[in-house]
mmCIF file of the C-alpha atoms, coordinates in Angstrom:
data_MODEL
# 
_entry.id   MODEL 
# 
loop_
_atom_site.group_PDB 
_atom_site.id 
_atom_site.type_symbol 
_atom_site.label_atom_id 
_atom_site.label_alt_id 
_atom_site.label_comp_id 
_atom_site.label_asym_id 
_atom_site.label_entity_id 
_atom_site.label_seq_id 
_atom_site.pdbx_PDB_ins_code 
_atom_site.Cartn_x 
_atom_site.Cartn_y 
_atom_site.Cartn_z 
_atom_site.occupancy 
_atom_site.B_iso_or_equiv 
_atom_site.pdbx_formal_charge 
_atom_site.auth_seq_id 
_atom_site.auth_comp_id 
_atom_site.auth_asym_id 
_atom_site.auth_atom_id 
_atom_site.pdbx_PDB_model_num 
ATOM 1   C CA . UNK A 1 1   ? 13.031  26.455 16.909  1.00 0.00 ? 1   UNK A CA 1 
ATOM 2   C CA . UNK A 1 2   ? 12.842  24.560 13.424  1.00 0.00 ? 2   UNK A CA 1 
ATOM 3   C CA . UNK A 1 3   ? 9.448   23.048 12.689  1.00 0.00 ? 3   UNK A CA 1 
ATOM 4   C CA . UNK A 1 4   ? 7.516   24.915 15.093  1.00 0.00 ? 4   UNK A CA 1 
ATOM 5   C CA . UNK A 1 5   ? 6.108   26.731 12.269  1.00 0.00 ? 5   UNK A CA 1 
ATOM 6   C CA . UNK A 1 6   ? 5.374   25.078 9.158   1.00 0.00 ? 6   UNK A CA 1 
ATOM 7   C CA . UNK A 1 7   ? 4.830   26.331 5.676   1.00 0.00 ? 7   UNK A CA 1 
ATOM 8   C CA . UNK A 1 8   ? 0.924   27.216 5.479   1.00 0.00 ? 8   UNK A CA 1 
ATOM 9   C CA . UNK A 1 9   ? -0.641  25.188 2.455   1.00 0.00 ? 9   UNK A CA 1 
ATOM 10  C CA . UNK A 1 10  ? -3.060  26.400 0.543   1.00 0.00 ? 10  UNK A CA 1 
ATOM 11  C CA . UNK A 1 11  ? -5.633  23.467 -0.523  1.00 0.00 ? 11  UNK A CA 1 
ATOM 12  C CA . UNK A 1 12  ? -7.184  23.620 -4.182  1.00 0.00 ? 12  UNK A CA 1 
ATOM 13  C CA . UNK A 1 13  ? -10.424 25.426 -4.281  1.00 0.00 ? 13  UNK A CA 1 
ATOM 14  C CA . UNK A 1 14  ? -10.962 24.613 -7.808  1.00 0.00 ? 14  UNK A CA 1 
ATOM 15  C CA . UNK A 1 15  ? -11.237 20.690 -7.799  1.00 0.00 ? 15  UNK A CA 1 
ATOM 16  C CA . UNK A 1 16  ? -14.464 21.169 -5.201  1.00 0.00 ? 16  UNK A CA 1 
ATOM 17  C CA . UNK A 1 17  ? -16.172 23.136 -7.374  1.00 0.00 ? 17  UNK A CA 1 
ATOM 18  C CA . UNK A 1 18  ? -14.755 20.456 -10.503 1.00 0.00 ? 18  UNK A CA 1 
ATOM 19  C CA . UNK A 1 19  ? -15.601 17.365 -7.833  1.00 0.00 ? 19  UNK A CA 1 
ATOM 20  C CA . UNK A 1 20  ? -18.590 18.975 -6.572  1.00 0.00 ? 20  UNK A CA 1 
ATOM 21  C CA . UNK A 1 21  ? -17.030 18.424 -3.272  1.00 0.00 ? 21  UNK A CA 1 
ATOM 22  C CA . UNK A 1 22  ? -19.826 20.136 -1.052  1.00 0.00 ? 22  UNK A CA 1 
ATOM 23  C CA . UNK A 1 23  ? -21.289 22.421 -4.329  1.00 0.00 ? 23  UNK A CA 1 
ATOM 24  C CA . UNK A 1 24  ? -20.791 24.415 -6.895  1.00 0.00 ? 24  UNK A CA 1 
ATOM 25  C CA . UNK A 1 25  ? -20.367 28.407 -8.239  1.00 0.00 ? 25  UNK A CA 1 
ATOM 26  C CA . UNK A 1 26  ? -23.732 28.295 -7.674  1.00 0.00 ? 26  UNK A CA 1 
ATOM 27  C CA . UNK A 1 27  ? -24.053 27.237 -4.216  1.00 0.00 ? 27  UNK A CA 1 
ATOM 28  C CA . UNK A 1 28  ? -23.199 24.562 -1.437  1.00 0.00 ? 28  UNK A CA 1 
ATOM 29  C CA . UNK A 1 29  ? -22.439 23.108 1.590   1.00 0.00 ? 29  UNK A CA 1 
ATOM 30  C CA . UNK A 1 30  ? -19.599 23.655 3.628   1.00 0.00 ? 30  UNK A CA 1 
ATOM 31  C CA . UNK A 1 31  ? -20.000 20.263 5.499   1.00 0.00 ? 31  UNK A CA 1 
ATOM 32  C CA . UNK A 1 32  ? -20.021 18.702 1.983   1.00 0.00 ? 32  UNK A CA 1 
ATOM 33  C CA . UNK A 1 33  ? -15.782 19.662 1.189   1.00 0.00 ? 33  UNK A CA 1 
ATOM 34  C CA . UNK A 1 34  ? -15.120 18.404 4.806   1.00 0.00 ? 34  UNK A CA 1 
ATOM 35  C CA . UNK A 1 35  ? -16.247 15.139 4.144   1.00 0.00 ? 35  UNK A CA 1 
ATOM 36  C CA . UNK A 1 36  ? -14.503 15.278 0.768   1.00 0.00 ? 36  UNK A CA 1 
ATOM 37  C CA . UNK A 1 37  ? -11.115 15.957 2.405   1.00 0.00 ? 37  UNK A CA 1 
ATOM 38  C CA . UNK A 1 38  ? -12.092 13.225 5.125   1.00 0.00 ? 38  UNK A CA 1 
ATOM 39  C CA . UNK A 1 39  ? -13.022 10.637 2.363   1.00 0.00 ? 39  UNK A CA 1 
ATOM 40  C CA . UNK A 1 40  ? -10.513 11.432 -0.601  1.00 0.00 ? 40  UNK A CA 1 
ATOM 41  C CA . UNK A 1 41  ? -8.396  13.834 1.001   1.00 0.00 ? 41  UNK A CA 1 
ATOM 42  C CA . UNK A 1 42  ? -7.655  17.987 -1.281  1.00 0.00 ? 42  UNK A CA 1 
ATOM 43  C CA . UNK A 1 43  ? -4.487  18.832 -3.402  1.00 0.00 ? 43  UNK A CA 1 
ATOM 44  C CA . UNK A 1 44  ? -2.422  21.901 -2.908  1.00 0.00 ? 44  UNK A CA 1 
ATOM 45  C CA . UNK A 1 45  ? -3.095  24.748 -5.465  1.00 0.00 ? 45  UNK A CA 1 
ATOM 46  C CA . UNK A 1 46  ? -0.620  24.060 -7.388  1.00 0.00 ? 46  UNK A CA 1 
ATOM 47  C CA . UNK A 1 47  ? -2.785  20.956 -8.542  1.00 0.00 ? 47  UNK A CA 1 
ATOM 48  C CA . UNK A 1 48  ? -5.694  23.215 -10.526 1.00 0.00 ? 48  UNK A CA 1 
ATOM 49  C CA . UNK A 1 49  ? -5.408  26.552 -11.050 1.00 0.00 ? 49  UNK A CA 1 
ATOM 50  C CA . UNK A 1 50  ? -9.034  28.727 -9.805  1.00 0.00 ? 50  UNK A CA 1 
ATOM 51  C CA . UNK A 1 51  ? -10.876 29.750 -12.449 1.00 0.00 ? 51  UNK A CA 1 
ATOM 52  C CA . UNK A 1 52  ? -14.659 30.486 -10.238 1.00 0.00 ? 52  UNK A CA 1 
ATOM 53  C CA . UNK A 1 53  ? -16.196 28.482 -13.082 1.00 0.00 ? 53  UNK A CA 1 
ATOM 54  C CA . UNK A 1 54  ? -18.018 25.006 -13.160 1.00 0.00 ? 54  UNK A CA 1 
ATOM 55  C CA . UNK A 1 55  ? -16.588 22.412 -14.379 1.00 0.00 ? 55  UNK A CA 1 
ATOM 56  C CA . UNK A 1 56  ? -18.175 21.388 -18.227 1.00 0.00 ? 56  UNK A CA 1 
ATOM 57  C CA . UNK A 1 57  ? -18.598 17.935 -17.997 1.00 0.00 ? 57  UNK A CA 1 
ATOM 58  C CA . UNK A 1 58  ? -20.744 16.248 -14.991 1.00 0.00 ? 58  UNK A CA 1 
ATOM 59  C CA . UNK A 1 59  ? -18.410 13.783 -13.818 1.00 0.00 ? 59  UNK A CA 1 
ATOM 60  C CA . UNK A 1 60  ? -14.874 14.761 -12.576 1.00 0.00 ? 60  UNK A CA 1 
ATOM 61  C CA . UNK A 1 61  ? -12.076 13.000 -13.927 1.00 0.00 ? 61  UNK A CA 1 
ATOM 62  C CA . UNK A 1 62  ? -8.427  12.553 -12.718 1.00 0.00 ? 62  UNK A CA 1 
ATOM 63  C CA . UNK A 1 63  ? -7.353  15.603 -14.977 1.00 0.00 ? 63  UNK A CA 1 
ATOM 64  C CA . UNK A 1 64  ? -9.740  17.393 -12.975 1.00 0.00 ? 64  UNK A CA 1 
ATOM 65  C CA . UNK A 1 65  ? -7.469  17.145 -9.813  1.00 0.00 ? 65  UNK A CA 1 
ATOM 66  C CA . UNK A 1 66  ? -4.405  17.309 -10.872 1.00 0.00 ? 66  UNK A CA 1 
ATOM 67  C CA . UNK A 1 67  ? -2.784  17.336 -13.663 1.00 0.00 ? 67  UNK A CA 1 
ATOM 68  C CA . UNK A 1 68  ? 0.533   19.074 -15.869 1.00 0.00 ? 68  UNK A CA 1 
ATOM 69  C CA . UNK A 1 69  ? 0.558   20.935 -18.955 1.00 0.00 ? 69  UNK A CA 1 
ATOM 70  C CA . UNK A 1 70  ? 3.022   21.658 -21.520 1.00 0.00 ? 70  UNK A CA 1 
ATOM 71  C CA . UNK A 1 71  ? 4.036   25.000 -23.501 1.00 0.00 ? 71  UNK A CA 1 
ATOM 72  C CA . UNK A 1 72  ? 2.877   26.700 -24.963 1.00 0.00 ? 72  UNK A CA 1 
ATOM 73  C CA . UNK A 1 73  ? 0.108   27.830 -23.477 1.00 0.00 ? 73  UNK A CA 1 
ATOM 74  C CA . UNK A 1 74  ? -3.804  27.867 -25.352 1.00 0.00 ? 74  UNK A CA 1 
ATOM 75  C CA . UNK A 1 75  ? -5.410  30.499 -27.113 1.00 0.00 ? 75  UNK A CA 1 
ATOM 76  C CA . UNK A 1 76  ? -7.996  32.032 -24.946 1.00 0.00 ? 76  UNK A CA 1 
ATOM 77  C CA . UNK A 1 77  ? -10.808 30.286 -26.587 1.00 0.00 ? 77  UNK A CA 1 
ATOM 78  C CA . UNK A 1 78  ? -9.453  27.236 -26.140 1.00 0.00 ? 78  UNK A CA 1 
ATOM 79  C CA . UNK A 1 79  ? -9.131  24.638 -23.441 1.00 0.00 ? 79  UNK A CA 1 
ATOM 80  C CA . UNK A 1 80  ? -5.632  23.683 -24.220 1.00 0.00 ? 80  UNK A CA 1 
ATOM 81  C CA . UNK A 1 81  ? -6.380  20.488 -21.980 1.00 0.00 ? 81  UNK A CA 1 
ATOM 82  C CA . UNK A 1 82  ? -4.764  18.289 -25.290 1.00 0.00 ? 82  UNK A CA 1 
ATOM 83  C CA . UNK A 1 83  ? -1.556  19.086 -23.709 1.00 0.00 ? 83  UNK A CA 1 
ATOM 84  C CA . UNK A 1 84  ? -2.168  18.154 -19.870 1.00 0.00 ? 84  UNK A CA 1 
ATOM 85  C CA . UNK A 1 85  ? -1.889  14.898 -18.435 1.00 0.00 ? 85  UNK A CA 1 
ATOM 86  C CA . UNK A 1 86  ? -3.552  14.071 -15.106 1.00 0.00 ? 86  UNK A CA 1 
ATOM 87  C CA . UNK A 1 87  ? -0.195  13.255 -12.404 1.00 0.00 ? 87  UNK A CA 1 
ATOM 88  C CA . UNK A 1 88  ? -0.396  11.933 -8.971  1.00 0.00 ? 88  UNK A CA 1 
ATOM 89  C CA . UNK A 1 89  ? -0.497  14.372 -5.910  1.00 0.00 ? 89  UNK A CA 1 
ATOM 90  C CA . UNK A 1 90  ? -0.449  14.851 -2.122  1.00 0.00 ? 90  UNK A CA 1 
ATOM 91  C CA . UNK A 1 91  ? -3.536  14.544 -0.627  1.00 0.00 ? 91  UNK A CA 1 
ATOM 92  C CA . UNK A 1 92  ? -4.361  16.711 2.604   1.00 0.00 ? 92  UNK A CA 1 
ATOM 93  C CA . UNK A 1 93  ? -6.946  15.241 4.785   1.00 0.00 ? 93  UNK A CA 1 
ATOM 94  C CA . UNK A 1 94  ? -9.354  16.390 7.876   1.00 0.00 ? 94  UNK A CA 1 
ATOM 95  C CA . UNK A 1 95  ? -10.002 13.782 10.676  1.00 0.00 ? 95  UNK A CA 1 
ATOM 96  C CA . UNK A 1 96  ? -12.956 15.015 11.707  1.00 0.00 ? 96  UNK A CA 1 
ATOM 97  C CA . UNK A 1 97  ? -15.484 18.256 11.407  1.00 0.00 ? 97  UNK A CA 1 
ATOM 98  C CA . UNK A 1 98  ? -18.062 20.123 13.012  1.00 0.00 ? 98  UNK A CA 1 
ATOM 99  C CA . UNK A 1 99  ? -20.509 22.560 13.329  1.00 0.00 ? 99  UNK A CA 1 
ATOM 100 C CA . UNK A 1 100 ? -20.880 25.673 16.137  1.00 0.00 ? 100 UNK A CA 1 
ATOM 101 C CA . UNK A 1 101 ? -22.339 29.142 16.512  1.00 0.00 ? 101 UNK A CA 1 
ATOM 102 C CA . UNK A 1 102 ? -21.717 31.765 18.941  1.00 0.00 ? 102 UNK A CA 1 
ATOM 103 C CA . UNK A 1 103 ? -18.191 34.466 19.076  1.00 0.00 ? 103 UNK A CA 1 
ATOM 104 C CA . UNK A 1 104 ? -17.189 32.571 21.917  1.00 0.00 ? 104 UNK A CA 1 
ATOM 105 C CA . UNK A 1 105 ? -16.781 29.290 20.103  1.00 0.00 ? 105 UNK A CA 1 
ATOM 106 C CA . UNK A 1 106 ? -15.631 30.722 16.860  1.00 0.00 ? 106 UNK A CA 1 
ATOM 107 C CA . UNK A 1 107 ? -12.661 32.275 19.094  1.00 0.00 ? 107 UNK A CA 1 
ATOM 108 C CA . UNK A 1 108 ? -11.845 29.266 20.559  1.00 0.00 ? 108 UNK A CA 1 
ATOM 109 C CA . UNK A 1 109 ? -11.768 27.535 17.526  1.00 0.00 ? 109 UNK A CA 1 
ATOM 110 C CA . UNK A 1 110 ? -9.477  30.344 15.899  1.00 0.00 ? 110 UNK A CA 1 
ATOM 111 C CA . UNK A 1 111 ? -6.954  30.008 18.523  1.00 0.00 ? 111 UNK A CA 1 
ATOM 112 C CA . UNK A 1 112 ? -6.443  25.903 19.052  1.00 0.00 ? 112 UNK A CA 1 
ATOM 113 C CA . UNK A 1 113 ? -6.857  25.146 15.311  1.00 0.00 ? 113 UNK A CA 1 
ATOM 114 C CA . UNK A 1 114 ? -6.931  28.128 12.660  1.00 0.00 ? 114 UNK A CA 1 
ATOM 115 C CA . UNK A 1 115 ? -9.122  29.577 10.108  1.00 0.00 ? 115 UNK A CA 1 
ATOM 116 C CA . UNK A 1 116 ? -12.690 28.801 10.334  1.00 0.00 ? 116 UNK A CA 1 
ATOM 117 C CA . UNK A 1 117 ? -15.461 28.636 7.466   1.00 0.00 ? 117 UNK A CA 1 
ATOM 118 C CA . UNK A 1 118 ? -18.507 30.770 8.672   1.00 0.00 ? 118 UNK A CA 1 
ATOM 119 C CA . UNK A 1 119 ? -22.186 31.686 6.698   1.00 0.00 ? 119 UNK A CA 1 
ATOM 120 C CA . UNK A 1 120 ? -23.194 34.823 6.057   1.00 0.00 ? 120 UNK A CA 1 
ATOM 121 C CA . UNK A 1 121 ? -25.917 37.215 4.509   1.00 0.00 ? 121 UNK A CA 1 
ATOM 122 C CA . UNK A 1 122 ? -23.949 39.132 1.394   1.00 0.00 ? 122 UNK A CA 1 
ATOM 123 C CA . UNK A 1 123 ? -26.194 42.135 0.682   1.00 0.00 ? 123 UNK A CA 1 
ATOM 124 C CA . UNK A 1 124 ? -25.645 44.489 -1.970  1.00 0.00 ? 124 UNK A CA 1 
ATOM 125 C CA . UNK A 1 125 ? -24.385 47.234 0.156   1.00 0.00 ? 125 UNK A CA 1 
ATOM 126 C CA . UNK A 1 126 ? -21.722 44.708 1.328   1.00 0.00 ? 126 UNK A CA 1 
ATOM 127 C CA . UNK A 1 127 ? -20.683 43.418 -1.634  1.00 0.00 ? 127 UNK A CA 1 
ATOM 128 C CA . UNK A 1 128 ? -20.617 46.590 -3.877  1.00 0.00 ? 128 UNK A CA 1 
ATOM 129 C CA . UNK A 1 129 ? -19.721 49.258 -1.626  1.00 0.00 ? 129 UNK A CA 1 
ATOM 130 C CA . UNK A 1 130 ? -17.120 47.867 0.987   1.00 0.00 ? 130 UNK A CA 1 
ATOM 131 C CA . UNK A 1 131 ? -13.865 48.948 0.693   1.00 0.00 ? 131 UNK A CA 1 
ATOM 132 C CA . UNK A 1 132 ? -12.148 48.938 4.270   1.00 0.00 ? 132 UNK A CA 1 
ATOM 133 C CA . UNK A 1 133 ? -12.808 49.692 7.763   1.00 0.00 ? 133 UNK A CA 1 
ATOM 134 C CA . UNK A 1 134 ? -15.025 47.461 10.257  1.00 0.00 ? 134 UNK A CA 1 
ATOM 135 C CA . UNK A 1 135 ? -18.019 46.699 8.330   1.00 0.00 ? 135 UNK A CA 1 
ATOM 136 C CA . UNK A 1 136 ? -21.805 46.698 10.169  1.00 0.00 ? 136 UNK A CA 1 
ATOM 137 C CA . UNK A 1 137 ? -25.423 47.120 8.828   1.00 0.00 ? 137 UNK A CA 1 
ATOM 138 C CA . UNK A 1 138 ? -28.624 46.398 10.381  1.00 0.00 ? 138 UNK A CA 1 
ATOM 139 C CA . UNK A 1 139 ? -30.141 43.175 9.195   1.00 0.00 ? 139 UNK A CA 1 
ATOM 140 C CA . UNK A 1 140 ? -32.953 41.730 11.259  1.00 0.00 ? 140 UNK A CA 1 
ATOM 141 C CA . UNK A 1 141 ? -33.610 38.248 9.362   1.00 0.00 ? 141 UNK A CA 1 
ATOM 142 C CA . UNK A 1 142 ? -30.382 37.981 7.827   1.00 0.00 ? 142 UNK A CA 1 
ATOM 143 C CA . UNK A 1 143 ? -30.310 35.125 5.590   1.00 0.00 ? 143 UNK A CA 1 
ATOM 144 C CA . UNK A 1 144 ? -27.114 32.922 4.673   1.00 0.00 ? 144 UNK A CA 1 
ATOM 145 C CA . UNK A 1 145 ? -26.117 33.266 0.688   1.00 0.00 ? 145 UNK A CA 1 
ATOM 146 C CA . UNK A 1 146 ? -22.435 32.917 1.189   1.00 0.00 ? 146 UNK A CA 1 
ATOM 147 C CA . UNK A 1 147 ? -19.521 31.015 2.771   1.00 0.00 ? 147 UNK A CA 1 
ATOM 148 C CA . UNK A 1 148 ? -16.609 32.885 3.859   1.00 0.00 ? 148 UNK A CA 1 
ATOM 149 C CA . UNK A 1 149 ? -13.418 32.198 6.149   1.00 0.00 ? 149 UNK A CA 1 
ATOM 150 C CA . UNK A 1 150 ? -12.723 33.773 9.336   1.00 0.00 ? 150 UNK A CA 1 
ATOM 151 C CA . UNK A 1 151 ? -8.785  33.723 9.857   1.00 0.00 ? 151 UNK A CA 1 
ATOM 152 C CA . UNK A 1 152 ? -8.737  36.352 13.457  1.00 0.00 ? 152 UNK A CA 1 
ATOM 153 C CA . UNK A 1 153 ? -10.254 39.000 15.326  1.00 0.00 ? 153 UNK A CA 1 
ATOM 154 C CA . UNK A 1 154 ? -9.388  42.492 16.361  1.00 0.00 ? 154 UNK A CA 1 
ATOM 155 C CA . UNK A 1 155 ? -9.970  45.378 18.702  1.00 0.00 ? 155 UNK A CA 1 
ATOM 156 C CA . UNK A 1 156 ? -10.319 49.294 17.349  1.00 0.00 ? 156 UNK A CA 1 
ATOM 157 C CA . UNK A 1 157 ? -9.108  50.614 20.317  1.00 0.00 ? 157 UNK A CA 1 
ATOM 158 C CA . UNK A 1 158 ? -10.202 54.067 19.592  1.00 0.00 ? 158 UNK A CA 1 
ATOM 159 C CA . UNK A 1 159 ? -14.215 52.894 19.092  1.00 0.00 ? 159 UNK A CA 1 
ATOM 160 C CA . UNK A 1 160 ? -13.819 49.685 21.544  1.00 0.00 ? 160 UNK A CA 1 
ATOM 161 C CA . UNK A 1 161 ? -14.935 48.398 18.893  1.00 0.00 ? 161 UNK A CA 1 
ATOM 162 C CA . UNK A 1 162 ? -14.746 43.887 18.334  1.00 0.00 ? 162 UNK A CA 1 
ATOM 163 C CA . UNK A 1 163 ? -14.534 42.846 14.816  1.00 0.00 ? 163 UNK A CA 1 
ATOM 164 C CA . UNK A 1 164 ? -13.696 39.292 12.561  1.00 0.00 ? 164 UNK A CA 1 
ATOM 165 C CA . UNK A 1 165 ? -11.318 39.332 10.031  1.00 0.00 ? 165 UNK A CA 1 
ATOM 166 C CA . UNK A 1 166 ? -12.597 37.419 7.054   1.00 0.00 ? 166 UNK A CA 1 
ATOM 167 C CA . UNK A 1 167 ? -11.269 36.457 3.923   1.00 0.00 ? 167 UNK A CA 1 
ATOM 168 C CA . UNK A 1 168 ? -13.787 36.494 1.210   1.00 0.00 ? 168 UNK A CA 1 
ATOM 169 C CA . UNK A 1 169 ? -12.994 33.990 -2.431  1.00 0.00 ? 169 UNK A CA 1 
ATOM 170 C CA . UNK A 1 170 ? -13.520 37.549 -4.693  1.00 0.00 ? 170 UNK A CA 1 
ATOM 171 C CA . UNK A 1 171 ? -10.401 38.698 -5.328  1.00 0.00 ? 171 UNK A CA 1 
ATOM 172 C CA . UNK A 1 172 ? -7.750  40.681 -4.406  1.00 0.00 ? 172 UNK A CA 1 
ATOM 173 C CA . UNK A 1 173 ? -9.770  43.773 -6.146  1.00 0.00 ? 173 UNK A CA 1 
ATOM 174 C CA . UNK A 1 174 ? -12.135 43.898 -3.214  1.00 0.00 ? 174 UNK A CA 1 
ATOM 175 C CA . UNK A 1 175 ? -12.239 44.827 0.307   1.00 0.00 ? 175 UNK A CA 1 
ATOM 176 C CA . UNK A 1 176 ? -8.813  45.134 1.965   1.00 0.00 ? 176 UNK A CA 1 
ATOM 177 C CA . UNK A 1 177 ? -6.945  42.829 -0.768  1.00 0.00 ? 177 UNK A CA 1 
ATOM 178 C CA . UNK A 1 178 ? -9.909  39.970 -0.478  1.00 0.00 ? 178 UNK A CA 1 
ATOM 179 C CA . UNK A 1 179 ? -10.132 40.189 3.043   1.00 0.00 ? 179 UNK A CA 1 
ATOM 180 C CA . UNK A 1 180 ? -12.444 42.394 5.589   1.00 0.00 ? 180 UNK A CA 1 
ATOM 181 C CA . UNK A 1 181 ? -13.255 43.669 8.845   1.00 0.00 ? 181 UNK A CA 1 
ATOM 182 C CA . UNK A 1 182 ? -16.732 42.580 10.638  1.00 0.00 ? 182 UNK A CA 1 
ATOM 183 C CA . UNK A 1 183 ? -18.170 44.056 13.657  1.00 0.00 ? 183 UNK A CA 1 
ATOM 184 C CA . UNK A 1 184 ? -18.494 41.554 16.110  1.00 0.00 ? 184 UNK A CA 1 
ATOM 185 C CA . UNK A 1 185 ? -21.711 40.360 18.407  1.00 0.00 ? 185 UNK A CA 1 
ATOM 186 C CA . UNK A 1 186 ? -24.378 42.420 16.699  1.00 0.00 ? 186 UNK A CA 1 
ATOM 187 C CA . UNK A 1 187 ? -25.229 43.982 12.815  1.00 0.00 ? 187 UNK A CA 1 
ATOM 188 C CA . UNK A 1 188 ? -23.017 41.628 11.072  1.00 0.00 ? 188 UNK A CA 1 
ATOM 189 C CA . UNK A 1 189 ? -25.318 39.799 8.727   1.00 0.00 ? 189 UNK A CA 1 
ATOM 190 C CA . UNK A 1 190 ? -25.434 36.321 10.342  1.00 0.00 ? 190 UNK A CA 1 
ATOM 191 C CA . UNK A 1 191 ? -21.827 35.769 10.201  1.00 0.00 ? 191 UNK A CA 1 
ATOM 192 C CA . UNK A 1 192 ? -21.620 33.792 13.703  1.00 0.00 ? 192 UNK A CA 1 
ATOM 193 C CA . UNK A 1 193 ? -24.627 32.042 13.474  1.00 0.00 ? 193 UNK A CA 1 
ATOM 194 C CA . UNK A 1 194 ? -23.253 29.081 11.065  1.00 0.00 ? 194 UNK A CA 1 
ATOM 195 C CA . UNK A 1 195 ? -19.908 28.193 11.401  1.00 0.00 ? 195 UNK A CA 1 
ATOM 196 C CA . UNK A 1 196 ? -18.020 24.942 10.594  1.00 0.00 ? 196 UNK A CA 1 
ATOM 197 C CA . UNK A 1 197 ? -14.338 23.573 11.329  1.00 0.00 ? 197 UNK A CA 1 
ATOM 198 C CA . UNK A 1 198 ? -11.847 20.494 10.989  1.00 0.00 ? 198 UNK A CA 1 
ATOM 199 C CA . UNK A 1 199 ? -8.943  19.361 12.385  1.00 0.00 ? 199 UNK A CA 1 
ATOM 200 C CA . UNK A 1 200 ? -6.486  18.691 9.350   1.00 0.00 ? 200 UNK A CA 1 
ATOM 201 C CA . UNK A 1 201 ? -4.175  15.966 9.265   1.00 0.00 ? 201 UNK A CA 1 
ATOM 202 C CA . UNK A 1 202 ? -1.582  14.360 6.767   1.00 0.00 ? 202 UNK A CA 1 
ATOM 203 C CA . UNK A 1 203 ? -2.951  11.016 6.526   1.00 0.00 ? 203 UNK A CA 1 
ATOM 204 C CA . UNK A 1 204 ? -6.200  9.316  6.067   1.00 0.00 ? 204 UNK A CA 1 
ATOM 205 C CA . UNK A 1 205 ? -8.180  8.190  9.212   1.00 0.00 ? 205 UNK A CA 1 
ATOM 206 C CA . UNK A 1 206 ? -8.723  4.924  8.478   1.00 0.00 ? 206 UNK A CA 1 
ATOM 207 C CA . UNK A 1 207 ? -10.447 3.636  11.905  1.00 0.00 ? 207 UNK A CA 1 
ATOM 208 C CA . UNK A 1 208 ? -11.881 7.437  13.027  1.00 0.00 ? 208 UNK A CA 1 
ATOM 209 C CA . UNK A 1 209 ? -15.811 7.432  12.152  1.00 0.00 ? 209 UNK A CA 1 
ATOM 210 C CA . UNK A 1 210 ? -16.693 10.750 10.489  1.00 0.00 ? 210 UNK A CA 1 
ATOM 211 C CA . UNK A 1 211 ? -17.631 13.155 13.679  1.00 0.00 ? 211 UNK A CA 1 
ATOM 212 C CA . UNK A 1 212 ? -20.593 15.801 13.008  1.00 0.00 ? 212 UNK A CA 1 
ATOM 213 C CA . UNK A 1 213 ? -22.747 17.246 15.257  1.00 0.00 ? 213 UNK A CA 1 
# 
């Protein structure tokens, strides 16, 4: 039936890094861009394209947001920002986040409401050597460096094996076209020990109180 399932839309990861919506390139937190999408509400990509770099200037402007260019396009060391003009835009909102731990809740939370953001420990072996396949390695303090989102899980039937599939911000170069496999329950470098979530919503809450826990 029409409607019953709507055109995914993919929010602008470059204005929180320009906004410092949460953090930065060089580090954050993930209950920070909630409350920026509660409070202010995020564009659609088509806003800002994602460059993985910080923005130059401390405070973030309404070019920073959103904003149209015309041709032609700049030289490559230039900013070609002379020909942009900051323009209005719709603004996607969350009514509420929170905070869990545990594969139980992290599949619960998959299936009533979507992706999930979740913490994990990026060593070197996982960053530099993964290619595809169900990721594990041993990690007995495994310490959180890195913010990733958990879109499913699966079943290798041939191992009985449980695994997340995540989708990391490097690229389609890496992994399994930006996205991986990791085992579930055990040897998977934190990644269900910090996990956060919203419910997303078209309009501003304008009575809710911000929920955290």
């Amino acid at each position: 039936m029409k409607g019953l399932n709507p055109t995914p839309i993919d929010l602008n990861a470059q204005v929180m890094i320009n906004c410092n919506a949460g953090g930065t390139c060089n580090g954050g937190n993930p209950a920070g861009v909630y409350r920026y999408a509660y409070e202010n509400g995020i564009p659609d990509s088509s806003c800002m394209q994602y460059v993985a770099k910080n923005l130059d200037s401390k405070t973030c402007q309404p070019i920073d947001i959103c904003r149209d260019c015309t041709w032609p396009p700049p030289a490559a060391n230039e900013t070609g920002l002379d020909g942009c003009t900051a323009v209005d835009y719709k603004k996607y909102y969350v009514s509420d986040h929170y905070g869990f731990s545990g594969a139980d809740k992290m599949k619960t939370e998959l299936f009533q409401n979507g992706p999930i953001s979740c913490g994990m420990d990026v060593t070197d072996n996982f960053e530099n050597t993964y290619t595809s396949g169900i990721y594990s390695e041993v990690k007995r303090f495994p310490m959180i460096n890195h913010e990733i989102a958990i879109v499913g899980w699966g079943l290798d039937e041939a191992t009985q094996t449980e695994y997340w599939i995540g989708r990391n911000s490097w690229g389609s170069y890496w992994g399994e076209q930006g996205f991986f496999q990791m085992k579930m329950h055990s040897d998977n470098l934190g990644i269900e020990n910090d996990c956060t979530a919203g419910i997303p919503t078209f309009t501003k809450a304008s009575t809710q109180e911000l929920f955290t826990q």
